[in-house]
HTML snippet that shows the backbone in 3Dmol.js (N, CA, C, O; Angstrom):
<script src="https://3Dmol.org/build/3Dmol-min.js"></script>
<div id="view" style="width:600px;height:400px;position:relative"></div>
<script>
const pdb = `
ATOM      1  N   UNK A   1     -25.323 -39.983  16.049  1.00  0.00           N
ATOM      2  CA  UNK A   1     -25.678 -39.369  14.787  1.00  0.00           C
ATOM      3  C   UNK A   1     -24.456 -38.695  14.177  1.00  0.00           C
ATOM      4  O   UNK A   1     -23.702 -38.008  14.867  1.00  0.00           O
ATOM      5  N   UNK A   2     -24.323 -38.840  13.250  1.00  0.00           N
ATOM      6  CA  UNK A   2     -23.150 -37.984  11.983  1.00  0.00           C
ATOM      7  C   UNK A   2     -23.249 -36.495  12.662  1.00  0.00           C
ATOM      8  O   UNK A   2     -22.122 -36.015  12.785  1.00  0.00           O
ATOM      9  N   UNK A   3     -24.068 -35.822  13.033  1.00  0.00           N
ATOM     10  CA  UNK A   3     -24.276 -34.528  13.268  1.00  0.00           C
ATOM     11  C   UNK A   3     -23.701 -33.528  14.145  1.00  0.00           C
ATOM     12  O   UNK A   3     -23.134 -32.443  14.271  1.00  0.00           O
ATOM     13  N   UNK A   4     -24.350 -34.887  14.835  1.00  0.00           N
ATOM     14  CA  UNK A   4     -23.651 -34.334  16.932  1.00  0.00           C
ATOM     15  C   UNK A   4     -22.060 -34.632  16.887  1.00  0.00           C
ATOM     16  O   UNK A   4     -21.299 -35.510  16.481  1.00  0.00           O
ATOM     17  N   UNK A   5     -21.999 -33.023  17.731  1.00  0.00           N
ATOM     18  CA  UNK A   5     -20.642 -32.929  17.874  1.00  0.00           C
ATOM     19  C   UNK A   5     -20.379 -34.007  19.593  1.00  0.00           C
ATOM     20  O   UNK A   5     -21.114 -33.930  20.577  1.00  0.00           O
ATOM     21  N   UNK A   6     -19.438 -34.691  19.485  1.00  0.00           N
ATOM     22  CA  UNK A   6     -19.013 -35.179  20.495  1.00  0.00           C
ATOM     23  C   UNK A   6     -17.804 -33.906  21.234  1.00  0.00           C
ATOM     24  O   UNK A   6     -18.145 -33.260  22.226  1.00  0.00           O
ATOM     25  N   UNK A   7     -16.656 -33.742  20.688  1.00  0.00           N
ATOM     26  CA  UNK A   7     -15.904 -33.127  21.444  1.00  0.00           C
ATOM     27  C   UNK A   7     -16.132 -31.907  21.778  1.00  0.00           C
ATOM     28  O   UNK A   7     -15.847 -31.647  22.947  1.00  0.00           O
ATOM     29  N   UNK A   8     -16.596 -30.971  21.081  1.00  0.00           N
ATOM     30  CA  UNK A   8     -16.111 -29.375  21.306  1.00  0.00           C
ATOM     31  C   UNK A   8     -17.235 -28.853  22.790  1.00  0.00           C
ATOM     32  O   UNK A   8     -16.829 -27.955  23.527  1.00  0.00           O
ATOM     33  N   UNK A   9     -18.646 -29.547  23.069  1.00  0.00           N
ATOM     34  CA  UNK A   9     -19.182 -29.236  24.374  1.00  0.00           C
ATOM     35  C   UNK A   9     -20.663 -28.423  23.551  1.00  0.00           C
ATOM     36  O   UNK A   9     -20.931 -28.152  22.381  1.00  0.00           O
ATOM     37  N   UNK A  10     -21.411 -28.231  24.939  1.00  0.00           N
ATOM     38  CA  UNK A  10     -22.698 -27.999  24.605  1.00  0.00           C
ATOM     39  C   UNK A  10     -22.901 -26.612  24.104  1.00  0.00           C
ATOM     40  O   UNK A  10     -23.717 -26.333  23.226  1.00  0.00           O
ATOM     41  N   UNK A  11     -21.949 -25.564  24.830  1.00  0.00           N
ATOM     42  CA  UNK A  11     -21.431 -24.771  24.272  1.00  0.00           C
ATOM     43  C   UNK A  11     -20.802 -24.606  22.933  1.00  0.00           C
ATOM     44  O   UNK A  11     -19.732 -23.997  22.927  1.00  0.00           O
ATOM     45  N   UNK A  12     -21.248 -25.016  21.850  1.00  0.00           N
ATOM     46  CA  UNK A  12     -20.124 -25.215  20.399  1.00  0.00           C
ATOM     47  C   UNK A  12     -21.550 -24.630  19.403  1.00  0.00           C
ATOM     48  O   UNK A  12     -21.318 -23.747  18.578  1.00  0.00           O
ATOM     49  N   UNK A  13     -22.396 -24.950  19.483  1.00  0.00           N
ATOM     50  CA  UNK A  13     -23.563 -24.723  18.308  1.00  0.00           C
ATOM     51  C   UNK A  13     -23.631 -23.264  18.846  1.00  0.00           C
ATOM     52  O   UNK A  13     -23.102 -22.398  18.149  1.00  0.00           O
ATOM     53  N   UNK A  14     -24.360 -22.824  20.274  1.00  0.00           N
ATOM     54  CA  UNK A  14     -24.793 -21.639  20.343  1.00  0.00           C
ATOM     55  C   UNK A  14     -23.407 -20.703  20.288  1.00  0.00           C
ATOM     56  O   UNK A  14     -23.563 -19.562  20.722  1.00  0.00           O
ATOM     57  N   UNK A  15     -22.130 -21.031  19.829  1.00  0.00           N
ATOM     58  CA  UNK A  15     -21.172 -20.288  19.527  1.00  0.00           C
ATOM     59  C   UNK A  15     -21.337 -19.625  18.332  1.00  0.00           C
ATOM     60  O   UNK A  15     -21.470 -18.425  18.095  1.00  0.00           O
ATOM     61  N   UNK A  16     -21.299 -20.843  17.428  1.00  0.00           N
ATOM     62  CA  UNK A  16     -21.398 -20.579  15.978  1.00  0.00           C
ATOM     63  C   UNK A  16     -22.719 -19.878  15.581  1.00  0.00           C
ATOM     64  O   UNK A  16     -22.751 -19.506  14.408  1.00  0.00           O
ATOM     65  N   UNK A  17     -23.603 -19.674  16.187  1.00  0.00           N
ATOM     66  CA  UNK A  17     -24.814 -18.741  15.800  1.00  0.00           C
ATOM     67  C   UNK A  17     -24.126 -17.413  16.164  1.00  0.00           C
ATOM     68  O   UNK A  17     -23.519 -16.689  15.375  1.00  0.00           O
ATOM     69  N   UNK A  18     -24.296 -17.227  17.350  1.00  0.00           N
ATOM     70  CA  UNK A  18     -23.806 -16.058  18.231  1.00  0.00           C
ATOM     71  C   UNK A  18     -22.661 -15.303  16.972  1.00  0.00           C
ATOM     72  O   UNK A  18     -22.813 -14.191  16.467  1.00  0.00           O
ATOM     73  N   UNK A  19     -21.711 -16.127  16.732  1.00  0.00           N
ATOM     74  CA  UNK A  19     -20.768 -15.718  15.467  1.00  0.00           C
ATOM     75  C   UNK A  19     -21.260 -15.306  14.250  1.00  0.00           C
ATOM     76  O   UNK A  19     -20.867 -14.315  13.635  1.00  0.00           O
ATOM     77  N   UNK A  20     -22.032 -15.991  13.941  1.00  0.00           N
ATOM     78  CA  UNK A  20     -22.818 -15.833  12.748  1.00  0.00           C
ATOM     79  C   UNK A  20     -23.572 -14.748  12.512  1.00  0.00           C
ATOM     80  O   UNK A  20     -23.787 -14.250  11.407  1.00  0.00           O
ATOM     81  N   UNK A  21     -24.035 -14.324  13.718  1.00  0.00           N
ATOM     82  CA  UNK A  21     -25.251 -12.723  14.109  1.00  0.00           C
ATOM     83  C   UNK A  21     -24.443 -11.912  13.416  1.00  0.00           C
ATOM     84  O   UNK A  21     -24.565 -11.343  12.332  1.00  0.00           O
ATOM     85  N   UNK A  22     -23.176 -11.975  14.623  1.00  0.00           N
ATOM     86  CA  UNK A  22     -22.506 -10.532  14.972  1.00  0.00           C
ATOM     87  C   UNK A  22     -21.496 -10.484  13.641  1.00  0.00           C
ATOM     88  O   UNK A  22     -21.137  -9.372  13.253  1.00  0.00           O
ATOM     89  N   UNK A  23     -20.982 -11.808  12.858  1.00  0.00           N
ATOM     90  CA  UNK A  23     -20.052 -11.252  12.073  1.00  0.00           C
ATOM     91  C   UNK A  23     -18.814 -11.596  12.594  1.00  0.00           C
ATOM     92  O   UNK A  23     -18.693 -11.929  13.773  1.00  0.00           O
ATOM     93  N   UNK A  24     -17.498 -11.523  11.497  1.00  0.00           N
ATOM     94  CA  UNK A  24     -16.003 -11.803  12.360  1.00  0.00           C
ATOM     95  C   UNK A  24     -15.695 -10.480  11.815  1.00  0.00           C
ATOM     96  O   UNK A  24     -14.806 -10.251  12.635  1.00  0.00           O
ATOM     97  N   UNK A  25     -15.713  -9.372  11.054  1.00  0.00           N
ATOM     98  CA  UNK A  25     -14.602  -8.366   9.963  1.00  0.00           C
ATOM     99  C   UNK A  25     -15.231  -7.200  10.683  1.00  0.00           C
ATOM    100  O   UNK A  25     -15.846  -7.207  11.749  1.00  0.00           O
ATOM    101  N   UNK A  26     -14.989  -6.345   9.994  1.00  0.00           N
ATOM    102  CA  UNK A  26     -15.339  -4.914  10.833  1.00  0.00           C
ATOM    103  C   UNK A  26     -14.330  -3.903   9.409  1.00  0.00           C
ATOM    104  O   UNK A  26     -13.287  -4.441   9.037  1.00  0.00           O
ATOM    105  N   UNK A  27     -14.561  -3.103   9.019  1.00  0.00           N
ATOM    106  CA  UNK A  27     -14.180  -1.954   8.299  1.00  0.00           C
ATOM    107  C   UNK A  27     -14.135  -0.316   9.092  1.00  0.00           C
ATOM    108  O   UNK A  27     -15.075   0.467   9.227  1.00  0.00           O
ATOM    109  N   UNK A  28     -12.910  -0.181   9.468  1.00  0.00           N
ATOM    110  CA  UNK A  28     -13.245   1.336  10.044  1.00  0.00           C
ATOM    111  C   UNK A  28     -12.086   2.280   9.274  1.00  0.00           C
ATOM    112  O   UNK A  28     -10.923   1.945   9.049  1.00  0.00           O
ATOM    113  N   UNK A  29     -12.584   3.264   9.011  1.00  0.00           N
ATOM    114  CA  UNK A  29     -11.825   4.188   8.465  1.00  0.00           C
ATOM    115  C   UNK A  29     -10.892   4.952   9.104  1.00  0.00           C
ATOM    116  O   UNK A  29     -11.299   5.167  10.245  1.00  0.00           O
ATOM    117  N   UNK A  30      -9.963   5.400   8.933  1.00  0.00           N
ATOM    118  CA  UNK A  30      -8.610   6.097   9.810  1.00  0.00           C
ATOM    119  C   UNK A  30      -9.086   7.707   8.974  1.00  0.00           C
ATOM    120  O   UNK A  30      -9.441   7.761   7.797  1.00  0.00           O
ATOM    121  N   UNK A  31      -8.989   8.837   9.848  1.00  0.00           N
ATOM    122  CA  UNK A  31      -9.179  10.397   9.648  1.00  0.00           C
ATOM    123  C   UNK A  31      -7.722  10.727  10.105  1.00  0.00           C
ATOM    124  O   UNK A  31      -7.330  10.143  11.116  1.00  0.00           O
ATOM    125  N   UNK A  32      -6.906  11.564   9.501  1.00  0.00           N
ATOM    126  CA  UNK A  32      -5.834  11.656  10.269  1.00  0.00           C
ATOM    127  C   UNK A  32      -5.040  11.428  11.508  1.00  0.00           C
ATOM    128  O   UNK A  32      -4.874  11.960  12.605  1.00  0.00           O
ATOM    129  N   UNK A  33      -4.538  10.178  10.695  1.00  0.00           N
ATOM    130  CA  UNK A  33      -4.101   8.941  11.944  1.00  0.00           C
ATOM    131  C   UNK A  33      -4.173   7.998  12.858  1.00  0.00           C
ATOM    132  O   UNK A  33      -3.491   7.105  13.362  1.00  0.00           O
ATOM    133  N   UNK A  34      -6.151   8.910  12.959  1.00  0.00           N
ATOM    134  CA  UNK A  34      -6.687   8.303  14.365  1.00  0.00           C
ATOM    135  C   UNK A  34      -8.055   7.248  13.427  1.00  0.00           C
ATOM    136  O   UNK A  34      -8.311   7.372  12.229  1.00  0.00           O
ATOM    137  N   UNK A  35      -8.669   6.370  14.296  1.00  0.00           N
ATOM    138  CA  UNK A  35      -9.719   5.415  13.782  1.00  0.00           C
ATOM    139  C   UNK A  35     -10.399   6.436  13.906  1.00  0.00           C
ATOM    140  O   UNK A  35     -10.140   7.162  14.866  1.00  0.00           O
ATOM    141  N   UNK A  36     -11.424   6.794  13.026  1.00  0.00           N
ATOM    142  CA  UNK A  36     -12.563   7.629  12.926  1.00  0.00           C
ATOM    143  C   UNK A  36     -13.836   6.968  13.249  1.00  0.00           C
ATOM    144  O   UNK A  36     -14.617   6.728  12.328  1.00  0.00           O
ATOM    145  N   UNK A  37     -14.199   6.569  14.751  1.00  0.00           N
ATOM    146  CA  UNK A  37     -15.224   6.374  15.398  1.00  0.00           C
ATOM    147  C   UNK A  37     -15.914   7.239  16.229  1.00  0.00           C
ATOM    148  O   UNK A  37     -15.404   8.000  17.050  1.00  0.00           O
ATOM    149  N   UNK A  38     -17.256   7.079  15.956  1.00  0.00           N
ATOM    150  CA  UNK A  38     -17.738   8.238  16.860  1.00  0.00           C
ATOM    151  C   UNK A  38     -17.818   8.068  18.353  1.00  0.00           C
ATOM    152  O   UNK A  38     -17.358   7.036  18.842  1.00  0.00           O
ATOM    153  N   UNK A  39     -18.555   9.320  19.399  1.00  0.00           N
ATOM    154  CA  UNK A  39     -18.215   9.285  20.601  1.00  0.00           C
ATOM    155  C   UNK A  39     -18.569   7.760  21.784  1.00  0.00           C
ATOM    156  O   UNK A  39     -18.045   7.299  22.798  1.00  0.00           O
ATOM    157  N   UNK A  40     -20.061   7.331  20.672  1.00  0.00           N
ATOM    158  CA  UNK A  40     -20.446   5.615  21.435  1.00  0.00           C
ATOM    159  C   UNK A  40     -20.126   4.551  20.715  1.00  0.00           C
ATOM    160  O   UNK A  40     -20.699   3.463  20.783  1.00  0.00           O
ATOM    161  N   UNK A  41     -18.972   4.900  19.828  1.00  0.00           N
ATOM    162  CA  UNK A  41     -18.672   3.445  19.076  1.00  0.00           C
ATOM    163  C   UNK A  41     -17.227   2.996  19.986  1.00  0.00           C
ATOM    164  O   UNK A  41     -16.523   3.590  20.802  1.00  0.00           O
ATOM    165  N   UNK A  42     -17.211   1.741  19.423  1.00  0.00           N
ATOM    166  CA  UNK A  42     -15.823   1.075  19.909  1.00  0.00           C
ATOM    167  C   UNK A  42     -15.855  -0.058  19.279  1.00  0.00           C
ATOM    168  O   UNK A  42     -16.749  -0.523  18.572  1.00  0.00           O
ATOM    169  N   UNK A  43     -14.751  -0.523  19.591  1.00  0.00           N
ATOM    170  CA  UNK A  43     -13.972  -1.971  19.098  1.00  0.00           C
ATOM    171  C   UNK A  43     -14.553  -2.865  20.094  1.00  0.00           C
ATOM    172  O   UNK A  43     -14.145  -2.450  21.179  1.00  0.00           O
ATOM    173  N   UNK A  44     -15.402  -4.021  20.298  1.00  0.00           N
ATOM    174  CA  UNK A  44     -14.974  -5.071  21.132  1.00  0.00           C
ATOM    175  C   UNK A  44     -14.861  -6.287  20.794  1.00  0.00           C
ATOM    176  O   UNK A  44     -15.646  -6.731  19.955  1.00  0.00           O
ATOM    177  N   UNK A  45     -13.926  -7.064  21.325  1.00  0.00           N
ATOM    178  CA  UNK A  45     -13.949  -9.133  20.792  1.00  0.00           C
ATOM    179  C   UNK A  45     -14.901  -9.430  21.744  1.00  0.00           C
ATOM    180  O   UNK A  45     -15.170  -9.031  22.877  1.00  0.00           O
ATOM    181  N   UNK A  46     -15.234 -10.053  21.148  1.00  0.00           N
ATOM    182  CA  UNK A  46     -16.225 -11.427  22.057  1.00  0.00           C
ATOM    183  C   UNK A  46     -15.668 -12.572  21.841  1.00  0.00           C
ATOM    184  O   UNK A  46     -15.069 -12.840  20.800  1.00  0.00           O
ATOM    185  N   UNK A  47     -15.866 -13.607  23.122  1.00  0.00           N
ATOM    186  CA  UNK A  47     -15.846 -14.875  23.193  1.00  0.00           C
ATOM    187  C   UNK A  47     -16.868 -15.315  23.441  1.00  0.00           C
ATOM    188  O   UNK A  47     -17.377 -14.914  24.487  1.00  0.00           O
ATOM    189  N   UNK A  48     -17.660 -16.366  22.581  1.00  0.00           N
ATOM    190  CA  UNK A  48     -18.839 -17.042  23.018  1.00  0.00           C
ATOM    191  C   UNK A  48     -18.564 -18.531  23.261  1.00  0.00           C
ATOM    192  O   UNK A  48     -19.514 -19.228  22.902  1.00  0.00           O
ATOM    193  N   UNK A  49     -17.737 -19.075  23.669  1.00  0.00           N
ATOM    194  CA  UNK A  49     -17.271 -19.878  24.738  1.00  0.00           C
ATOM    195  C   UNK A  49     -17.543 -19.967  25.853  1.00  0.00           C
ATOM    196  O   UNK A  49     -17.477 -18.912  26.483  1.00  0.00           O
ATOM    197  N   UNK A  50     -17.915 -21.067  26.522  1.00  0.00           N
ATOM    198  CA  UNK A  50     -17.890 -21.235  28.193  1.00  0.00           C
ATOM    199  C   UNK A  50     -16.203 -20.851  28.711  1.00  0.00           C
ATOM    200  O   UNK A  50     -15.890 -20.242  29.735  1.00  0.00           O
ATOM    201  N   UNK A  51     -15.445 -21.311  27.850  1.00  0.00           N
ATOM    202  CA  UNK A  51     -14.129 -20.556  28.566  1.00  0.00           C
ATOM    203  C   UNK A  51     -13.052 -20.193  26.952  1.00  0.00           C
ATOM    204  O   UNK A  51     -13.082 -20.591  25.788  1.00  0.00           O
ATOM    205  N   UNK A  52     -12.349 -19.406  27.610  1.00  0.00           N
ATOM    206  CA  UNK A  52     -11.492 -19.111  26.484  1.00  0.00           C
ATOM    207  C   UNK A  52     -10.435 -19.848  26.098  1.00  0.00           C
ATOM    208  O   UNK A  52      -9.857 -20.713  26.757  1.00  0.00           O
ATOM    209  N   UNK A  53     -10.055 -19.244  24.322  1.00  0.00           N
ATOM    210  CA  UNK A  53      -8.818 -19.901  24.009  1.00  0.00           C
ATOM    211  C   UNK A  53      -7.862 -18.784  23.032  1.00  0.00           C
ATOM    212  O   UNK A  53      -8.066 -17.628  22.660  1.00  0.00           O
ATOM    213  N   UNK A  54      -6.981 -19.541  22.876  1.00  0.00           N
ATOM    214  CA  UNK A  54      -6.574 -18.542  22.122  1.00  0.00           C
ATOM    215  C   UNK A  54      -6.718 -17.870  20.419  1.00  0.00           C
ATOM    216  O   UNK A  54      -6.571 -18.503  19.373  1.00  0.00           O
ATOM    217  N   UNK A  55      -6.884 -17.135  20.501  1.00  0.00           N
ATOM    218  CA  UNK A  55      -7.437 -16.106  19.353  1.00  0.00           C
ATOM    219  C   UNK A  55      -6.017 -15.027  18.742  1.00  0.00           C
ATOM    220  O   UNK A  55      -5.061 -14.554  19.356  1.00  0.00           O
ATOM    221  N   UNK A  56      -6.433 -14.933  17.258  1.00  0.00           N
ATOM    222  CA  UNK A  56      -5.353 -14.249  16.868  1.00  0.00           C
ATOM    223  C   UNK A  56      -6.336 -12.568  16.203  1.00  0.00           C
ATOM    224  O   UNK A  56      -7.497 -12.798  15.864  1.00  0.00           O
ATOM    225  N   UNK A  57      -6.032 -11.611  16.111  1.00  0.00           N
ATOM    226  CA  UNK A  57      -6.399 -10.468  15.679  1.00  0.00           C
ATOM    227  C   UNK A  57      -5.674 -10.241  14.517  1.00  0.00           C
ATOM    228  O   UNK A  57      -4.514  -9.898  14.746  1.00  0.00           O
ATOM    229  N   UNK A  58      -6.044 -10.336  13.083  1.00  0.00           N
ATOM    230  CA  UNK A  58      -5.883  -9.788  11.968  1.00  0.00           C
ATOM    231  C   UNK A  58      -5.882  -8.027  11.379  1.00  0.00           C
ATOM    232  O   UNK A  58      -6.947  -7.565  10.969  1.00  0.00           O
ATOM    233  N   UNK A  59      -4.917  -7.364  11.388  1.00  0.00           N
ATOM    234  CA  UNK A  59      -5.243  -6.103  10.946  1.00  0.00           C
ATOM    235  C   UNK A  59      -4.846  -5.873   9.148  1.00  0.00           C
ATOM    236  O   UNK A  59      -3.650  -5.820   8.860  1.00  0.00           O
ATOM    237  N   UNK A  60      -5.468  -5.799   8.478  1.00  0.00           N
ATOM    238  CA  UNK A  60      -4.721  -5.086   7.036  1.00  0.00           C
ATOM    239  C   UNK A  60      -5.424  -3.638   7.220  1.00  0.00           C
ATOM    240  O   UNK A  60      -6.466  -3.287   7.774  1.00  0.00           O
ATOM    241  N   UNK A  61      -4.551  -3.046   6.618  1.00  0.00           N
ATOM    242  CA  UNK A  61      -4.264  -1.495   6.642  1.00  0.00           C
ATOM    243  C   UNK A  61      -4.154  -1.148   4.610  1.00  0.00           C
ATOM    244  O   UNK A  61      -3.566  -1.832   3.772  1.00  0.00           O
ATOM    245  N   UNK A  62      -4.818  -0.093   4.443  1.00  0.00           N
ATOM    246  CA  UNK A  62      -4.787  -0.280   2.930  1.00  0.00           C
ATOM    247  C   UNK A  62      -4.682   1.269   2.997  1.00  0.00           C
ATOM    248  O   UNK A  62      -4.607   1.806   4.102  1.00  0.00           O
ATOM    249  N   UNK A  63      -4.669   2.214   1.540  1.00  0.00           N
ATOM    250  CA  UNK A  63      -4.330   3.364   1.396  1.00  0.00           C
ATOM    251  C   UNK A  63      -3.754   3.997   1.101  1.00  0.00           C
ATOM    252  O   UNK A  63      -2.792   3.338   0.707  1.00  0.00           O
ATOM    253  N   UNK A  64      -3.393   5.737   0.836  1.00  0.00           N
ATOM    254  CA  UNK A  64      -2.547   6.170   0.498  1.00  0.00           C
ATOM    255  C   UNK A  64      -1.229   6.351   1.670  1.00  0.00           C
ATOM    256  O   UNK A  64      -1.622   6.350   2.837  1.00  0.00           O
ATOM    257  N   UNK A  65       0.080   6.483   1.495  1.00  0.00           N
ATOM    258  CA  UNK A  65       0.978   6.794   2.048  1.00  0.00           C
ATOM    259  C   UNK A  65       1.385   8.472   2.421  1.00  0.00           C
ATOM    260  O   UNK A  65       2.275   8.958   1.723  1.00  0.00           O
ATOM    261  N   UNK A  66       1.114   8.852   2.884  1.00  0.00           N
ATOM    262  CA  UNK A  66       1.128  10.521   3.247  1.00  0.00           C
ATOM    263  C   UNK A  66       2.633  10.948   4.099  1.00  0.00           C
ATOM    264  O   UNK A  66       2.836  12.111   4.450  1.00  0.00           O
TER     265      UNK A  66
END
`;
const viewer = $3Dmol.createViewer("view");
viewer.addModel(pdb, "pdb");
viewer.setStyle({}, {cartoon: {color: "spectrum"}});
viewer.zoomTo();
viewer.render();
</script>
């Protein structure tokens, strides 16, 4: 079928959902200097892969200059 992926593995659809839930971007605000997250937040990547590959991390930084 046109549809089915042959190469990427059985693992490839329930990736792209899993991605799709959670989102790729994230917005956090900086308070003097520091990321302004509270005491149970955090940053984490996920891989929803059966195994990993390589991934690049994007940061833009916007704002005033102090």
């Amino acid at each position: 079928s046109y549809w089915t992926h042959t190469v990427e593995g059985p693992d490839d659809m329930p990736a792209h959902v899993k991605a799709a839930l959670l989102g790729s971007s994230v917005t956090i605000p900086v308070a003097d200097g520091s990321l302004a997250l509270g005491t149970w937040q955090g940053i984490y990547l996920c891989e929803h892969r059966d195994s990993a590959s390589g991934r690049e991390l994007v940061v833009t930084a916007w704002g005033e200059e102090r």
